[in-house]
C-alpha positions in Angstrom: -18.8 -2.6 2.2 -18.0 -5.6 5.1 -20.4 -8.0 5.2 -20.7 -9.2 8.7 -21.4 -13.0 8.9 -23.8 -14.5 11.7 -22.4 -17.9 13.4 -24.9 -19.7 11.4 -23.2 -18.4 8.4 -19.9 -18.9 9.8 -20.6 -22.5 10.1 -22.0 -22.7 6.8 -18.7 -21.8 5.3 -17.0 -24.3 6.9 -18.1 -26.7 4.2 -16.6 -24.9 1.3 -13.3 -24.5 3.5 -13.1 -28.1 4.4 -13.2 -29.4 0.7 -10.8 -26.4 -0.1 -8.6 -27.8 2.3 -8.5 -31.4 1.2 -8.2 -30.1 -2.2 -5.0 -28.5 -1.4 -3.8 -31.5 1.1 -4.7 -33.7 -2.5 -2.4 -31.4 -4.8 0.6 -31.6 -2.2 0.4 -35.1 -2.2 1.0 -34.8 -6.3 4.2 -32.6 -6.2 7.4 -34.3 -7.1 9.9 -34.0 -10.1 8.5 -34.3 -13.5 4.3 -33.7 -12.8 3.0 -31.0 -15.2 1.0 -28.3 -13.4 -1.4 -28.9 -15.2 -2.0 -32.6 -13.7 -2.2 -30.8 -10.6 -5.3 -28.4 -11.4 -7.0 -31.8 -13.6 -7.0 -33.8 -10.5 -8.0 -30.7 -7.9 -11.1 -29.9 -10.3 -12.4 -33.3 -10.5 -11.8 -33.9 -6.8 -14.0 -30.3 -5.8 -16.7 -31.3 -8.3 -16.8 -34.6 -6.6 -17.8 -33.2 -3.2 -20.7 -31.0 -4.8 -18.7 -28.0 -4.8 -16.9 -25.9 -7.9 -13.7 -24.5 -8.3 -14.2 -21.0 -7.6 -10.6 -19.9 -9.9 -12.1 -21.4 -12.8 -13.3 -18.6 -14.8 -13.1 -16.0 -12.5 -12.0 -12.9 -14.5 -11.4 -15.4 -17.4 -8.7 -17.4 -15.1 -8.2 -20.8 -16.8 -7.1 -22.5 -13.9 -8.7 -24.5 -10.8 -5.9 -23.5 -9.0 -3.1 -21.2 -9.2 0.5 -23.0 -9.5 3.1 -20.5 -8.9 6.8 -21.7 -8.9 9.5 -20.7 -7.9 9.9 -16.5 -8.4 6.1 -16.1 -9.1 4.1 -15.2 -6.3 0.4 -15.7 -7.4 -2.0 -16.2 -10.3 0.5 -19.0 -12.0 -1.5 -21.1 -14.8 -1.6 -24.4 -15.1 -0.3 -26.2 -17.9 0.8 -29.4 -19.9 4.3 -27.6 -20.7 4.8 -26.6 -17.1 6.7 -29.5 -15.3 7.9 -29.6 -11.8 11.8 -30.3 -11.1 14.5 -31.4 -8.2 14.8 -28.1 -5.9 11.7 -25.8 -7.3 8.7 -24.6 -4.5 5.1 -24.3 -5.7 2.3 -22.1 -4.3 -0.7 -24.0 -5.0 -3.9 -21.6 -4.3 -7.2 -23.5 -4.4 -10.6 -22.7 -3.9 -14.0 -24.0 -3.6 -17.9 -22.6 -3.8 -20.2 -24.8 -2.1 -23.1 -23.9 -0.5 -23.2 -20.3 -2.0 -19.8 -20.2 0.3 -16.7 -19.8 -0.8 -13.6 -21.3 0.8 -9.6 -20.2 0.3 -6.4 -21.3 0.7 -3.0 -21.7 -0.2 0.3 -24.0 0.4 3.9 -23.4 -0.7 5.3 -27.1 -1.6 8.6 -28.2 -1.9 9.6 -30.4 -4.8 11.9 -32.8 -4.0 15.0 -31.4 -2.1 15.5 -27.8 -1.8 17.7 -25.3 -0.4 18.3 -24.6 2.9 17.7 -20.7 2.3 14.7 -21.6 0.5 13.1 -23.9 3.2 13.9 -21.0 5.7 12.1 -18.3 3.3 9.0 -21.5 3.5 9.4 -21.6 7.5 9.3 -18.1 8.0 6.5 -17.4 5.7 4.3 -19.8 7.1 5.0 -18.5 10.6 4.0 -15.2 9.4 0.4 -16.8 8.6 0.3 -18.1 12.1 1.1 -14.5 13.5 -1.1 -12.9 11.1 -4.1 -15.1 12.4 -3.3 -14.8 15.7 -4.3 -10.9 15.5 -7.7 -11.5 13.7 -9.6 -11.2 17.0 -12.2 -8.3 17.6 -11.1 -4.9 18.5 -7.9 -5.3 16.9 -6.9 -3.6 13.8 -5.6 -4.5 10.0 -3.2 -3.2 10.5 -1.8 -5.0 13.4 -2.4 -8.1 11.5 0.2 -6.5 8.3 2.2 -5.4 11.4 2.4 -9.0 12.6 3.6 -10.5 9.4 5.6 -7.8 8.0 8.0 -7.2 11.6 8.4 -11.2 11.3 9.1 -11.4 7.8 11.6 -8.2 7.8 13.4 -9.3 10.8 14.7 -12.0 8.9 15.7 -9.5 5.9 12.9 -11.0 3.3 10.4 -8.7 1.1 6.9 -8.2 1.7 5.0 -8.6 -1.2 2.9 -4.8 -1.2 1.0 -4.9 -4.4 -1.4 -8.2 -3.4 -2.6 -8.7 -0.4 -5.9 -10.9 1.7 -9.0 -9.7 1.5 -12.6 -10.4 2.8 -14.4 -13.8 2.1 -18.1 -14.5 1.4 -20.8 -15.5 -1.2 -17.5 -14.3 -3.6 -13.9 -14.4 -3.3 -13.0 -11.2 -2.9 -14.9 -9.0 -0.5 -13.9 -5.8 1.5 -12.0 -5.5 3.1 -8.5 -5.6 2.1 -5.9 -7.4 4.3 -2.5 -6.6 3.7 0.8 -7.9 4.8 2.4 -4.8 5.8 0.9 -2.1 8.5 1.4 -0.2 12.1 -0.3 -1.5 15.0 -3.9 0.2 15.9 -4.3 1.6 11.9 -6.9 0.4 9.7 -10.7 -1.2 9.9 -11.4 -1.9 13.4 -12.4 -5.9 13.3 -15.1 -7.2 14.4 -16.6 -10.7 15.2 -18.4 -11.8 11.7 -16.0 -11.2 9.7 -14.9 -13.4 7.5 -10.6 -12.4 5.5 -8.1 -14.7 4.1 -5.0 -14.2 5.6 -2.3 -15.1 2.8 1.6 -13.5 3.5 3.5 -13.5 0.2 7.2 -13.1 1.2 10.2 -13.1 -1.0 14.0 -14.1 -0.5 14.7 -10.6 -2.3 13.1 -7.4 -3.4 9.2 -7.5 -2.9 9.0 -5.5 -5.9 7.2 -7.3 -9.0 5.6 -7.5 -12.4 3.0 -9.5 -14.3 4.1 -11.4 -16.7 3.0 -11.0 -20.5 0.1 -14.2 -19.9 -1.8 -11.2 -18.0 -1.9 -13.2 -14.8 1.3 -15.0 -12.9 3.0 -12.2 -11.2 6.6 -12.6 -10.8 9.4 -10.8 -8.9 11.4 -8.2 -10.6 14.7 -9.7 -9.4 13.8 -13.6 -10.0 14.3 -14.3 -6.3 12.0 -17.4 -4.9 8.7 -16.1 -3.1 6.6 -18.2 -0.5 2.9 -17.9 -0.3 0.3 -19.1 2.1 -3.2 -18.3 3.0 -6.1 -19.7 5.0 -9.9 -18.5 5.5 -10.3 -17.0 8.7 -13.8 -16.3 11.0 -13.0 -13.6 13.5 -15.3 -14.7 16.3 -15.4 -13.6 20.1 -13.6 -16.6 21.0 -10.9 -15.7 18.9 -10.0 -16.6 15.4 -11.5 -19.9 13.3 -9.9 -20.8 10.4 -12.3 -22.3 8.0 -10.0 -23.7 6.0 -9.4 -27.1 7.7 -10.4 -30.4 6.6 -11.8 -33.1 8.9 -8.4 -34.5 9.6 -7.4 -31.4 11.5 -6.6 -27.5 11.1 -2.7 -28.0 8.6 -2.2 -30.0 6.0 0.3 -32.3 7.2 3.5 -31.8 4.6 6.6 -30.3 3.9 8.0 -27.9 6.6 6.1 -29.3 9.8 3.0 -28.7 11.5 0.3 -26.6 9.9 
């Protein structure tokens, strides 16, 4: 079932997207060569908890994590940990959440670490443009699918995989909600949207073949070819004056790092 939000709601959630947000802005500004992951998820925890909130990964379905820390060829679900360092060249998708309010708030940023490659920082650009078109659709009386449409014609045209197996999904009192929102689609097809609703739009693209496999940890998922992948997400309202992303701190709607504006 959709839960539809009311704008009172909508503005309620903001909260819980706004420390999600600065949460994720704090963990880019950690990523260089030689910080362990799990420094990363120590300092987002004790940052959320700070600002009343909790890390909504922690626990869920027995996750470890505050965040997810995915380098490199793994797409989502990456543990933190002491034994996982950061080097010259690698990217990190750093997915962070926060519960405040009852609310929960999502996002997610693909860093760079140090200098990468120039096929790599294209995979990042396109990838992040692919959220933009994505949440340019999320306006009432379109469709999912022209949302999947958006990203996948954008990511395709440029000869990268789209990631089929995970996808966005709804937002709420809990992370994942109906409905599903996925990165791939035809124009018109799918749940009709509607203003209330509440998705997280996250594109998972990959330099190679989309297909993958979780590794024997029971969470990171990793491609099946080791090519890089690029994930970003960000907690969208649908309203009648178009789409809200919830996920901004008070500094403005992108977290100002690698790759240019957000």
């Amino acid at each position: 079932m959709i839960n539809i939000k009311t704008p009172a709601e909508i503005e309620q959630m903001k909260r819980a997207g706004s420390i999600s947000k600065a949460a994720l802005r704090l963990a880019g500004t950690l990523v260089r060569p030689g910080v362990s992951t799990i420094e990363i998820d120590r300092a987002v925890e004790s940052f959320i908890r700070l600002h009343g909130a909790t890390p909504t990964f922690k626990g869920y379905g027995g996750f470890p994590g505050s965040v997810c820390a995915s380098k490199n060829e793994a797409i989502v679900h990456g543990i933190p940990s002491p034994d996982d360092f950061l080097a010259e060249g690698d990217i990190i998708s750093i997915d962070t959440g926060a519960t405040f309010g009852g609310w929960v708030g999502d996002n997610a940023w693909t860093f760079y670490v140090g200098e990468v490659s120039e096929e790599v920082k294209a995979l990042c650009e396109v990838t992040r443009d692919c959220l933009k078109g994505g949440i340019e659709q999320a306006v009432p009386g379109n469709h999912l699918g022209d949302i999947g449409h958006a990203v996948q014609q954008l990511a395709e045209k440029h000869g990268y995989g789209v990631v089929r197996e995970y996808v966005g999904h709804g937002v709420g009192h809990v992370m994942h909600e109906d409905p599903s929102v996925p990165n791939y689609g035809k124009k018109g097809r799918g749940v009709r949207l509607q203003a209330g609703m509440v998705i997280a739009i996250e594109p998972m693209i990959t330099l190679g073949d989309y297909v993958s496999h979780t590794e024997p940890n029971g969470w990171t998922v990793v491609t099946n070819d080791g090519s890089p992948a690029a994930h970003y997400e960000n907690t969208i309202a649908i309203t009648d004056d178009g789409p809200v992303i919830l996920t901004q701190d008070e500094t403005g709607p992108w977290c100002p790092m690698q790759g240019g504006e957000r």
